[in-house]
C-alpha positions, 0 to 999 in steps of 0.5 A: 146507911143507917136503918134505910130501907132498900127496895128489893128490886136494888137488893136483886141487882147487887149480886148481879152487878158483883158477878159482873164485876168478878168477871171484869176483874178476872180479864183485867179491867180496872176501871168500869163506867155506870154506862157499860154496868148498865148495858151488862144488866140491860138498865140504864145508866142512870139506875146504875148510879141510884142504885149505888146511891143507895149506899153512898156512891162508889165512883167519881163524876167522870172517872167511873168505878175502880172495879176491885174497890166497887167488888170489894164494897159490894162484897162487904154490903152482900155479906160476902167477906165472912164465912157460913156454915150451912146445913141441908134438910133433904138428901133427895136430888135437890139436896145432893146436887145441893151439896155436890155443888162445889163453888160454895165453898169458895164464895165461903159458904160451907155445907158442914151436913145433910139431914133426911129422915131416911139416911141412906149414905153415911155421906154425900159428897164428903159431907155427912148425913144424920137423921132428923132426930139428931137435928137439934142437938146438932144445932145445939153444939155447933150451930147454923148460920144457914138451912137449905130446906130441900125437900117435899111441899108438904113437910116444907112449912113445919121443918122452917118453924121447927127450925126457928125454934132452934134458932136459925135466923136464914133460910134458904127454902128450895120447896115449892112453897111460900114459907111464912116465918117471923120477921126476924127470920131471912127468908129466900124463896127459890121458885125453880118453876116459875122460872122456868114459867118466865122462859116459857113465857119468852120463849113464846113471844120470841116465836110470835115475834118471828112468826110476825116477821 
């Protein structure tokens, strides 16, 4: 791949088509075609194999996709076949659900601690709960691959760069703000609302839709 740049549309797809093929894997599909990826992510069959273009093509012309070859390349293009240790700021309801949420660390990411200025539990879930001041002697000693900010809008911004200061490269910001940090940082944004706006938003015309029936 080189230093080839991948849109973002093709970087969105590539979990979607990993879990698709988890599932195909489980029921004991060995074989898939880009037509029946296609119909499972509702693109074209022809955008299925751009897509995987981009990182040098997995199947062969008429034969399809081995689906455990394809998971596992996709996994190692992810990054899925290392572990992480994640920590979490904010132990408000975001935060534990966060933290309660078992699948992680399966998929091998692992929340290792929680951090909040008012430490009501000693643990949530297991995983321990320090203050913010112990923050960066934590990351001091046994580092962070990634932090969850998980907390209010309006503290959300300085927490990020407090933390690329002490040298978190990703985060994954669940604040209901755009964070704007150095280039060299990985950023996600999860924007809860405007999700949920898209639903509301299909909803409405699947009402309209019927109303016009």
């Amino acid at each position: 791949m080189g230093n080839k740049v991948i849109s973002e549309a093709v970087v969105k797809r590539l979990p979607r088509y990993y879990r698709y093929l988890e599932h195909l894997e489980q029921e004991g599909v060995m074989k898939v075609s880009s037509g029946k990826l296609a119909q499972l992510l509702g693109v074209t069959a022809s955008q299925v194999r751009q897509d995987f273009c981009n990182f040098g093509g997995f199947g062969q012309h008429g034969y399809g996709y081995d689906v455990a070859n394809l998971k596992k390349n996709l996994a190692e293009i992810l990054g899925l076949n290392k572990n992480y240790n994640m920590i979490i700021i904010g132990a408000g309801n975001i935060g534990r659900a966060l933290a309660g949420y078992k699948n992680f660390a399966g998929e091998g990411f692992h929340v290792c601690a929680l951090f909040d200025i008012e430490v009501r539990d000693k643990e949530i879930g297991g995983i321990p709960v320090y203050s913010m001041e112990k923050l960066a002697d934590y990351i001091k000693d046994k580092g962070c691959d990634i932090a969850v900010i998980a907390t209010q809008k309006g503290v959300a911004a300085d927490i990020a760069d407090r933390l690329v200061a002490l040298g978190v490269k990703s985060i994954w910001n669940f604040a209901p703000i755009d964070l704007d940090l150095p280039e060299d940082v990985a950023v996600e944004n999860i924007a809860m609302s405007e999700s949920l706006y898209v639903l509301s938003y299909r909803m409405k015309n699947k009402n309209n839709e019927n109303n016009s029936q």
